[in-house]
N, C-alpha and C positions, 0 to 999 in steps of 0.2 A: 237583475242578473249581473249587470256590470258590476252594480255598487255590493255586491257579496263576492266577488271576485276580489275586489280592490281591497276588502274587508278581511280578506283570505292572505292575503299577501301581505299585507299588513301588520295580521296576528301571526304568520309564518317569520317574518321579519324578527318581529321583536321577542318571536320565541329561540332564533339563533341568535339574538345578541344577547339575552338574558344568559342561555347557555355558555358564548363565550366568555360573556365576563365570569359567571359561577365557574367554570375550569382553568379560567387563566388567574385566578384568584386563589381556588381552594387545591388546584390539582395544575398547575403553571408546566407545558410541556414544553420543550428542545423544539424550537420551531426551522428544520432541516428541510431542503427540496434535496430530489434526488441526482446525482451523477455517475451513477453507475450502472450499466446495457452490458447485455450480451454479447461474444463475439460474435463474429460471421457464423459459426458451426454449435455456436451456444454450447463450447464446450468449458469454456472461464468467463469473468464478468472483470469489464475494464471500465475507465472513465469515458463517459461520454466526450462524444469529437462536435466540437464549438460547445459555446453555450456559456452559462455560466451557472452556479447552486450557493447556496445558504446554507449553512452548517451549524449549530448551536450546540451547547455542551454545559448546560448550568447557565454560568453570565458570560461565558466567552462564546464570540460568534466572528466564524471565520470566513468570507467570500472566496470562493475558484472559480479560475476562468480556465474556459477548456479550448484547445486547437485543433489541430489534423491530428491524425494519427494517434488520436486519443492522448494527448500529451494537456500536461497542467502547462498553463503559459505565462509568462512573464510580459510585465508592461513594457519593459524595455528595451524593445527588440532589436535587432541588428541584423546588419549584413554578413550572410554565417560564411566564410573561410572554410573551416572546421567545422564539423558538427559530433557531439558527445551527446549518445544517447542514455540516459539514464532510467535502467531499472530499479525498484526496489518495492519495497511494505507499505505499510501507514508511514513510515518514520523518515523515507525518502519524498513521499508525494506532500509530507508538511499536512499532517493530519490535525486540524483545528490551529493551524497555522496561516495568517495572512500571508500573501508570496514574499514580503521583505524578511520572514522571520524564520523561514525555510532555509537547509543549510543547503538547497542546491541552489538556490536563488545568492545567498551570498559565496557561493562559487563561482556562480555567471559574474555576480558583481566585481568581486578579486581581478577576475580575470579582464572585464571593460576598462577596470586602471589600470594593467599593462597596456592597454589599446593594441588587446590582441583581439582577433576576430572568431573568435571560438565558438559558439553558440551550445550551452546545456540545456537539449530535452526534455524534458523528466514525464516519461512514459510510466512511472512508477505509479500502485494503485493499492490502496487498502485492503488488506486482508492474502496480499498475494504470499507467496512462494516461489520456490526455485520452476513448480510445475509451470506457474504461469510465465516465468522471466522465460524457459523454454517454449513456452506456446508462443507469447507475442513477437520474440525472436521468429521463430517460423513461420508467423503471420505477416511482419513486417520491416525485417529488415532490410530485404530484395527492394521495398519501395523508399524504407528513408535514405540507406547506404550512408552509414554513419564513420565518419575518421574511427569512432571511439564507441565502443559497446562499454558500457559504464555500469558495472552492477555492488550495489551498496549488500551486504552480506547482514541479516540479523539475525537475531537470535533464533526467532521460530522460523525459519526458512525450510529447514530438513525436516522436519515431523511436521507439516502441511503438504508433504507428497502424500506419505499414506493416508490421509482425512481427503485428500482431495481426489485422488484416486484415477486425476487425467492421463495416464501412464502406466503401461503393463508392461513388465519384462519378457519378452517371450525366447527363451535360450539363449538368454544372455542378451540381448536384443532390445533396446528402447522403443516402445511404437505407443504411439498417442491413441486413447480413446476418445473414438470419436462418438458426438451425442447424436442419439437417433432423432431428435427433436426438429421439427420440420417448418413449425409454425409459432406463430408470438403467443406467449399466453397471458389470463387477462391480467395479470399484473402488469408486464411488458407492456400491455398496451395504455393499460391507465398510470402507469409511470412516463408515458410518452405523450401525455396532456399537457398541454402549457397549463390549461386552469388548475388542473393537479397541484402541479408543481408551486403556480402559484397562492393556491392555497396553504400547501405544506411549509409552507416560506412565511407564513401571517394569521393561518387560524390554531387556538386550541385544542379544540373542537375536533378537528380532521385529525391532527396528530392525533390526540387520544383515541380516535376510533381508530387509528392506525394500529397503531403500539397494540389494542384491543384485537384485532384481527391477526397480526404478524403472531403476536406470541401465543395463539392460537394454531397458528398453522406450523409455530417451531417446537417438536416436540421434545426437542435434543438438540442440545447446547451444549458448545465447549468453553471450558471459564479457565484462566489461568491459574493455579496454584502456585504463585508467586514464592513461597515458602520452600517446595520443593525442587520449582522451575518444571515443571510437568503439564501435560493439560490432560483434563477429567472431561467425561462427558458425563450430562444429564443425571446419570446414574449411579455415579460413583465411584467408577473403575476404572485404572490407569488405561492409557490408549497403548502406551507402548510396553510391549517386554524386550528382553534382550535382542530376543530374534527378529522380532518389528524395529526394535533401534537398528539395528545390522543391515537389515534389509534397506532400513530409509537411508540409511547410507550410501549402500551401494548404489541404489537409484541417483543419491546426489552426483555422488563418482559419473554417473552415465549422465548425468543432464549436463552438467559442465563440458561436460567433452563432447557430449551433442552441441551444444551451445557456441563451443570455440568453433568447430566446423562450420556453421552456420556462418558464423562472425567473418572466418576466412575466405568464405567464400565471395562476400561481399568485398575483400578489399579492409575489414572493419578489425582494428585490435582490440582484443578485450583485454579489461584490467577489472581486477575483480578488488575491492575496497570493505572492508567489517565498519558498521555503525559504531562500533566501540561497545556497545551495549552490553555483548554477551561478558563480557569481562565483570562486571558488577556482579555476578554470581560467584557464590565462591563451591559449589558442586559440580564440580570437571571430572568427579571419578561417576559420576552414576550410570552406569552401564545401558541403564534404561530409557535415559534421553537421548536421542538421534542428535539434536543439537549440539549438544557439549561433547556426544562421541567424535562427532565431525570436526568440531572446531581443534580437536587437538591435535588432528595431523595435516592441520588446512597446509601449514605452510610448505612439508615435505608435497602433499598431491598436490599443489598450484604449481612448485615445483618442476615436477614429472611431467606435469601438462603444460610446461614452457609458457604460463599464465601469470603475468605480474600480478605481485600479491602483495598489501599490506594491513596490516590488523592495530588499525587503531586504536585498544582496547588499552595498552601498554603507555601509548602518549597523553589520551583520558585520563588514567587513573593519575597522573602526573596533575595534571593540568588540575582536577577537580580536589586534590589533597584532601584536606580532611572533612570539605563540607559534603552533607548530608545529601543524598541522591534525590532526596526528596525537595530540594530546592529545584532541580532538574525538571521536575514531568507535572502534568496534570494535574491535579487533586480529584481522586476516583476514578481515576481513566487511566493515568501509567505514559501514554503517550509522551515523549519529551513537546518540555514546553518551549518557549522562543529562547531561553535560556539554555535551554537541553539542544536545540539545534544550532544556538551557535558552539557549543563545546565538541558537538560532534565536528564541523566545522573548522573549528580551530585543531581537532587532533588528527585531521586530513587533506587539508589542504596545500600544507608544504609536497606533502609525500606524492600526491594527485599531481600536482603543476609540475614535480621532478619526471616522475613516469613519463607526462607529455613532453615534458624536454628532449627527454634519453630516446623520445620515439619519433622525434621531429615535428612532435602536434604543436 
């Protein structure tokens, strides 16, 4: 009995390594653990608080370490004075980027050679929006009470309210949907396995049954149209018309202004910052993107809403002249690369360190 048990585990043994070698061979997958949990009310999905995840992306593979308040942390901590908390997308949280190669990480750095005592946050999370920069604002800035609410503006910002849909206008009126959701489900819970995790971090094998099941349960997918700057879902048809661009606008209009309230109330200045990004298109008239409707009166409503504002898109295109954007980002992923973050970087950080001056930070 023994010696067929031992015989069993044995043939079980070398039938997973035989598998992993034949997938990491003929079918090589992104070997990623996960960092991203539900809020408290499970009504958006932010970075895990401590820990740290494995990232891959083809041959580049990037480590995060996570803190309180679901914040990406830096090794180099300090005594905070100040604290600047920072919102934003993929492109502020340093998406497939090691912390030195992140442009808020060499924000903090800039700042420790003046041997000022600032300390930058960066609560910023993939995939987010303006929806969520208003949700985590109202989940936590009563606990961090920050000098400085810091929010980096990109391109898909305003047309991920209406896809995300945390947010209903009710007469004019901003009120958060909240999820009726009450209990973990069983992905939540098997994403919250260390073994998970650390399988997802070193087997082929797992990932591919992954990917196998995910893309099974996603029946509808939104994929960038880079050509036109739009997103399409699954099926072929624009998300937005005019009246849905308009709309997602308006909502922007109301989450900022919800936002600066929020901010105020703690004592916290917001200064609102552009990646520069949106600037690399050159479709500013199409009625039909939310995005580029928005960006053209940013600087009149920041304006009105007595919100420091600046749009680094204009110091970029300087800065990057005639070489190709494509030096900048990814290769099949679009993300800026350690290159692309530090040009964002360099086309905001004079304007960023004057703001804090002009406001005593």
């Amino acid at each position: 009995m023994i010696k067929n048990f031992i015989l069993f585990c044995f043939s079980l043994f070398l039938s997973i390594l035989l598998a992993e070698l034949l997938v990491s061979f003929f079918s090589p997958q992104d070997l990623s653990g996960t960092w991203r949990v539900h809020s408290a009310d499970k009504n958006y999905m932010l970075n895990k608080n401590y820990g740290s995840a494995r990232h891959q992306f083809k041959k580049i593979v990037a480590n995060y370490s996570f803190g309180d308040n679901h914040t990406r942390v830096f090794s180099n901590k300090m005594n905070c004075e100040k604290k600047i908390l920072v919102l934003g997308d993929s492109f502020a949280f340093g998406w497939l980027l090691n912390e030195k190669d992140t442009f808020v990480f060499k924000l903090q750095n800039h700042i420790e050679n003046r041997k000022r005592k600032r300390c930058f946050l960066n609560a910023a999370a993939g995939g987010w929006g303006l929806s969520e920069y208003l949700a985590y604002t109202e989940d936590f800035i009563q606990r961090i009470k920050p000098d400085v609410l810091l929010i980096f503006l990109n391109l898909d910002d305003v047309s991920r309210i209406l896809r995300k849909k945390m947010f209903k206008l009710e007469n004019g009126i901003l009120r958060r949907n909240r999820s009726n959701k009450n209990s973990l489900t069983f992905k939540e819970v098997v994403n919250s396995l260390p073994l998970y995790n650390w399988l997802l971090e070193r087997s082929h094998v797992v990932n591919l049954m992954r990917k196998i099941i995910l893309t099974g349960f996603n029946n509808q997918k939104y994929t960038l149209n880079e050509s036109a700057n739009t997103f399409t879902n699954s099926h072929g048809t624009s998300m937005s018309s005019v009246r849905e661009s308009d709309l997602a606008v308006r909502f922007a209009e109301k989450i900022f202004a919800s936002i600066k309230i929020h901010a105020s109330r703690v004592g916290s200045k917001l200064f609102v910052v552009t990646t520069g990004w949106q600037g690399l298109t050159n479709n500013l008239d199409d009625p039909k993107n939310p995005n580029l409707q928005f960006f053209k009166n940013t600087k009149s409503f920041f304006n009105n809403l007595q919100v420091p504002y600046f749009d680094s898109s204009k110091k970029m295109k300087i800065l990057r002249g005639n070489t190709s954007i494509s030096h900048y980002i990814i290769p099949m992923n679009g993300h800026p690369n350690a290159k692309g973050a530090e040009l964002i970087y360099r086309s905001s950080v004079n304007e960023i360190l004057d703001l804090l001056k002009k406001h005593s930070l």
